[in-house]
C-alpha positions as CSV (number, residue, x, y, z in Angstrom):
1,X,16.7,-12.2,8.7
2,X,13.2,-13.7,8.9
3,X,10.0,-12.8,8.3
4,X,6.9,-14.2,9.0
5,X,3.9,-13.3,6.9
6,X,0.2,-15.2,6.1
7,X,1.8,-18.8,8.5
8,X,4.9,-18.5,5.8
9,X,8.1,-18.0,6.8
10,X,10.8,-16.6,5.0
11,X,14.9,-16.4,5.8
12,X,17.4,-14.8,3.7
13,X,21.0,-15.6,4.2
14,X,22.8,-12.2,4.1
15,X,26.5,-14.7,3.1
16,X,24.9,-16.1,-0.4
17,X,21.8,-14.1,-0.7
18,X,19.8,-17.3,-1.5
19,X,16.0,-17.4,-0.2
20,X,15.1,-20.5,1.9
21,X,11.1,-20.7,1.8
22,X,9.8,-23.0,4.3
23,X,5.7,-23.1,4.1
24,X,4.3,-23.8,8.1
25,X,1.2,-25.2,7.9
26,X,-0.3,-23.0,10.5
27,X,-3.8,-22.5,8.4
28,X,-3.1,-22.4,4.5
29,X,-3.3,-19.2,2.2
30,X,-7.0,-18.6,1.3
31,X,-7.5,-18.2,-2.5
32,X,-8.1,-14.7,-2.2
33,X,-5.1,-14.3,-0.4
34,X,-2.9,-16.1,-3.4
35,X,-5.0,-14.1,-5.6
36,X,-4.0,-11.3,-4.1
37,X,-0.5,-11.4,-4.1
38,X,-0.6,-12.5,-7.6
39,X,-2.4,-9.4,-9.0
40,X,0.0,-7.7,-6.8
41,X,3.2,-9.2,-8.6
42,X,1.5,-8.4,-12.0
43,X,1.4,-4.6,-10.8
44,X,5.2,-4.9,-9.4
45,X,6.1,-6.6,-12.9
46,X,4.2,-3.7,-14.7
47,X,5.8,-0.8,-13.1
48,X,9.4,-2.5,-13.5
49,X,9.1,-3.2,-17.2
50,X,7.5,0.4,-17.7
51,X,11.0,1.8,-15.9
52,X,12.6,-0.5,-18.9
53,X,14.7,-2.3,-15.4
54,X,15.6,-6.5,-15.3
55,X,15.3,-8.1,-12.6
56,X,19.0,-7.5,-12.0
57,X,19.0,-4.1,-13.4
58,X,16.6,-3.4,-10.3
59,X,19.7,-5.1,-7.9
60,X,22.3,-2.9,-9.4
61,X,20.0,0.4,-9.6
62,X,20.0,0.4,-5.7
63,X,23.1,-0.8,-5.0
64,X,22.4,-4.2,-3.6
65,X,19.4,-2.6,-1.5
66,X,16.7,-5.0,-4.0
67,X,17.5,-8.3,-4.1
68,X,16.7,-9.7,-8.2
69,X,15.9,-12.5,-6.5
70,X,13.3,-11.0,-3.9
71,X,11.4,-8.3,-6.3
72,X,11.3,-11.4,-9.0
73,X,9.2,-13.3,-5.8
74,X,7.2,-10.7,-5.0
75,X,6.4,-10.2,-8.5
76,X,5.0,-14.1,-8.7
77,X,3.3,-13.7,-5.7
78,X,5.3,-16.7,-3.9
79,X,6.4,-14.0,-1.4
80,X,4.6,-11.8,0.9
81,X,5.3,-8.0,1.0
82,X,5.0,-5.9,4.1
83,X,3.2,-2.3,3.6
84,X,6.7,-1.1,4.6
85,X,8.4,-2.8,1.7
86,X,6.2,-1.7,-0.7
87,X,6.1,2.0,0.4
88,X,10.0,1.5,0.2
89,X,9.5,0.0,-3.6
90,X,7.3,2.4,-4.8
91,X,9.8,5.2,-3.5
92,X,12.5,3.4,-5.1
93,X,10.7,3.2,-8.5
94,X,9.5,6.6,-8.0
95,X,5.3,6.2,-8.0
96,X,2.6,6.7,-5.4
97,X,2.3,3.4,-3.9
98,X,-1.2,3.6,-4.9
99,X,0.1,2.4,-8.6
100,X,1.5,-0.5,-7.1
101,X,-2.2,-2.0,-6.0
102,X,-4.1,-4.0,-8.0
103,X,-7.6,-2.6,-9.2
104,X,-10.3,-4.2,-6.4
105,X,-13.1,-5.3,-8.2
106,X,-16.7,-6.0,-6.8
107,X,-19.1,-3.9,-4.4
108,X,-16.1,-2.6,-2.5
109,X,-13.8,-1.3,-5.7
110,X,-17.2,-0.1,-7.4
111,X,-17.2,2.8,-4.1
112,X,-14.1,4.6,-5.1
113,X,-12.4,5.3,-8.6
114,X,-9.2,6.7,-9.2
115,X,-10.5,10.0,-10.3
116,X,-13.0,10.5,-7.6
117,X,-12.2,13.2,-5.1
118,X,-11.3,12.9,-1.6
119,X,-10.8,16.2,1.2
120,X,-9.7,15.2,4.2
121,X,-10.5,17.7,7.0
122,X,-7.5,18.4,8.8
123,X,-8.9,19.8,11.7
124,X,-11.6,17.1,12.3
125,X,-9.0,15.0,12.5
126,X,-6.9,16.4,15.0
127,X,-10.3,15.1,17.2
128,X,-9.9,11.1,16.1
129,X,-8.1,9.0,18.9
130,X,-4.3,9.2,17.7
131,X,-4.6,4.7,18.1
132,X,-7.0,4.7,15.5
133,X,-6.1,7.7,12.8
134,X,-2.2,7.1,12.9
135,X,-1.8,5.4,10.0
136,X,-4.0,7.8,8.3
137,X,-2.4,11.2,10.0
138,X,1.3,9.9,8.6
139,X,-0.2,9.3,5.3
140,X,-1.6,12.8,5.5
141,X,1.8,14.3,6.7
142,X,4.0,12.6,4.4
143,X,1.8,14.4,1.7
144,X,2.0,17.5,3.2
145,X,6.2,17.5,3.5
146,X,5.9,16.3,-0.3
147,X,3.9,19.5,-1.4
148,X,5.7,21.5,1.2
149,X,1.4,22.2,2.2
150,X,1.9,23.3,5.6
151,X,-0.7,25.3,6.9
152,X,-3.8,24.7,5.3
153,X,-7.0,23.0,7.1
154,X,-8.3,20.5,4.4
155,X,-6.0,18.0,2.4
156,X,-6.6,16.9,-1.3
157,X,-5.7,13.4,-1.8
158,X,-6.8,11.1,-5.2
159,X,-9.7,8.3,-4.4
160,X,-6.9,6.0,-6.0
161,X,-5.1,7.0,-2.8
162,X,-7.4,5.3,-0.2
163,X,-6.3,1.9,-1.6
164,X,-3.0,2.5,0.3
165,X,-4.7,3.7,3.0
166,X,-6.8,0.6,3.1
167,X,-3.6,-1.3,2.9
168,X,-2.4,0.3,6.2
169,X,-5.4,-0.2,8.1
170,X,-5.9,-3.8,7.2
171,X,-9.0,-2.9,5.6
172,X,-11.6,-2.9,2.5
173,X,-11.8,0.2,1.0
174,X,-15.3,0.0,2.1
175,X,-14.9,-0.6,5.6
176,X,-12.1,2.7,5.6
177,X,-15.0,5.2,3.9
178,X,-17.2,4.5,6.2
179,X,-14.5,5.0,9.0
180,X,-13.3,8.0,7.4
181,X,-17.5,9.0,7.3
182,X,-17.5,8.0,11.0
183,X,-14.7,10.0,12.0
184,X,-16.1,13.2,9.9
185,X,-13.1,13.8,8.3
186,X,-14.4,14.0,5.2
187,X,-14.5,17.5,3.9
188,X,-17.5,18.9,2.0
189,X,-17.3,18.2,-1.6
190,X,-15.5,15.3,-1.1
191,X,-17.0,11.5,-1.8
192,X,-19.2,10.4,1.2
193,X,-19.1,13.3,2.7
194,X,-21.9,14.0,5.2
195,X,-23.7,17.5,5.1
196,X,-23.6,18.5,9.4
């Protein structure tokens, strides 16, 4: 299998299960980006040691499904994880994949906190264009089979939430309030919400 992810690609050999990295210099890893998936590994590492797992304790726990050797390179950041991976990760470890993230610092991690409160109106966003709210109307679903919430026309999610959001849409948590402001789905009461 291969995967190509920031000009790096990465093959695993399903016979040995050995990871052979070969770095393509098609533009090199911004600082930010290494950075990144550093603080990223820490939070990985974090949430593993907290579930009292190894490395190879995490291998054996899903049957062969984690690699020791793949979780221990996301965790150092040498390896890039898809949003897909990581939703998968956080379901096997059993946490929102919000508590995978690392805390943004700066202008754009000073917007939300964890314990601010976000209402997403349901109904508004039935309106958005289905190519630009998908990501956000899965999110929304997903969290509605979870609470078995069928029904009702707002959704409560945690501001720590948005930074997997933000994730999905390739985006600053900035950039996705004022998109989520744009759209209007923001429900009264709830952080940037705009009074009609």
């Amino acid at each position: 299998m291969t995967e190509q992810n920031n000009g790096t690609i990465e093959a695993t050999d399903p016979v040995d299960d050995q990871i052979d990295t070969t770095s393509v210099e098609a533009g090199a890893e911004a600082p930010d980006d290494r950075e990144y998936a550093r603080a990223l590994g820490s939070r990985l590492r974090a949430v593993r040691s907290q579930q009292r797992l190894s490395l190879h304790g995490v291998e054996r726990k899903s049957g062969g499904k984690w690699k020791a050797v793949v979780v221990g390179s996301y965790e150092r950041g040498d390896r890039a994880v898809s949003v897909a991976r990581l939703a998968e990760l956080a379901d096997f470890y059993g946490v929102p994949i919000s508590e995978l993230l690392p805390v943004e610092d700066g202008p754009s991690g000073a917007r939300i906190d964890a314990s601010a409160k976000v209402v997403l109106d349901l109904q508004r966003l039935q309106n958005v264009p289905p190519e630009e709210a998908a990501p956000l109307v899965r999110y929304a679903q997903s969290i509605q089979r979870q609470r078995g919430d069928y029904g009702n026309k707002v959704l409560s999610i945690r501001g720590e939430d948005l930074r997997a959001l933000a994730l999905m849409f390739d985006s600053s948590l900035e950039n996705l309030t004022d998109k989520l402001i744009g759209w209007g789905v923001l429900a009264a009461g709830s952080i940037g919400h705009v009074r009609d």
